[in-house]
C-alpha positions as CSV (number, residue, x, y, z in Angstrom):
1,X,0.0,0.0,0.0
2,X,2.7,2.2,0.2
3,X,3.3,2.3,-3.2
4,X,0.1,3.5,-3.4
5,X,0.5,6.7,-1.3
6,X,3.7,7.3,-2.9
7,X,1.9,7.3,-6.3
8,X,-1.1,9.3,-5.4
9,X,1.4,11.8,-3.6
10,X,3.6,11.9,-6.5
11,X,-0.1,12.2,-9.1
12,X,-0.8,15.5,-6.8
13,X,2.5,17.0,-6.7
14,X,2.2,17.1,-10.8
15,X,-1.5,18.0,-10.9
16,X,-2.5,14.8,-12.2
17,X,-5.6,12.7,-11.9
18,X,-6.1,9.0,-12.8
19,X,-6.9,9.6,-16.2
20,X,-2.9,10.9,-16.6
21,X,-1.7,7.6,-14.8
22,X,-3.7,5.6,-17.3
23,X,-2.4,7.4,-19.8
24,X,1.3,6.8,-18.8
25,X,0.9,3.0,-18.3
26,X,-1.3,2.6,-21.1
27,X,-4.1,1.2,-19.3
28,X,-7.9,2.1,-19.2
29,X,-9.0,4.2,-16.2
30,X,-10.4,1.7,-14.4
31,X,-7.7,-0.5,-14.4
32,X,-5.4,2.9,-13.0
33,X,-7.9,3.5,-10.3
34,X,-7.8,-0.9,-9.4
35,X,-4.2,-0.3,-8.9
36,X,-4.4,3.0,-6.9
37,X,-6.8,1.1,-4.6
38,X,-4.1,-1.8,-3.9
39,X,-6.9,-4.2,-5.6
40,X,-4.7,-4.8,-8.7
41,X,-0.7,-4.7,-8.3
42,X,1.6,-2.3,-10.4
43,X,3.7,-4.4,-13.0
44,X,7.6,-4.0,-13.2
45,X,6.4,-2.6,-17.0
46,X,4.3,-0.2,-14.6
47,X,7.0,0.6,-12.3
48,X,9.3,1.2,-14.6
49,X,7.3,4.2,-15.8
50,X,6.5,5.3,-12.8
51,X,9.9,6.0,-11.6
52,X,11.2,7.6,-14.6
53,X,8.1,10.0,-15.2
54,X,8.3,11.2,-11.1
55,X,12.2,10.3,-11.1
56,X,12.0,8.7,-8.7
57,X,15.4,7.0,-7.1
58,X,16.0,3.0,-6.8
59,X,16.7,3.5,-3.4
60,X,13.4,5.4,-2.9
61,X,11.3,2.6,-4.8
62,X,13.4,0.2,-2.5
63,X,11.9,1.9,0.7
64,X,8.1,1.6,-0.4
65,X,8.5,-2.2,-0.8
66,X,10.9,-3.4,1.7
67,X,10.7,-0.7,4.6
């Protein structure tokens, strides 16, 4: 779930809504908002995205899964 924060936190910081993560991952909405809500996990093709659209660190994406 902390993944999840960290997204959401990151989606605000950028003015983003779930429509812009969707977009990103190249996923339908409702499958964005399934893995905001924990109910569906982030792949490693999602991730991947993720941390070089915030730029996010390894050592940051490091912390949300194993701290």
């Amino acid at each position: 779930m902390e993944l999840c924060k960290e997204v959401r936190k990151q989606m605000i910081s950028h003015d983003e809504q779930v429509h812009d993560l969707a977009a990103l991952l190249g996923i339908k909405y409702s499958q964005a908002s399934r893995r905001l809500c924990g109910t569906v996990k982030f792949t490693i093709e999602d991730l991947e995205k993720i941390v070089k659209h915030y730029d996010l660190s390894a050592d940051e994406l490091y912390h949300l899964f194993f701290c």
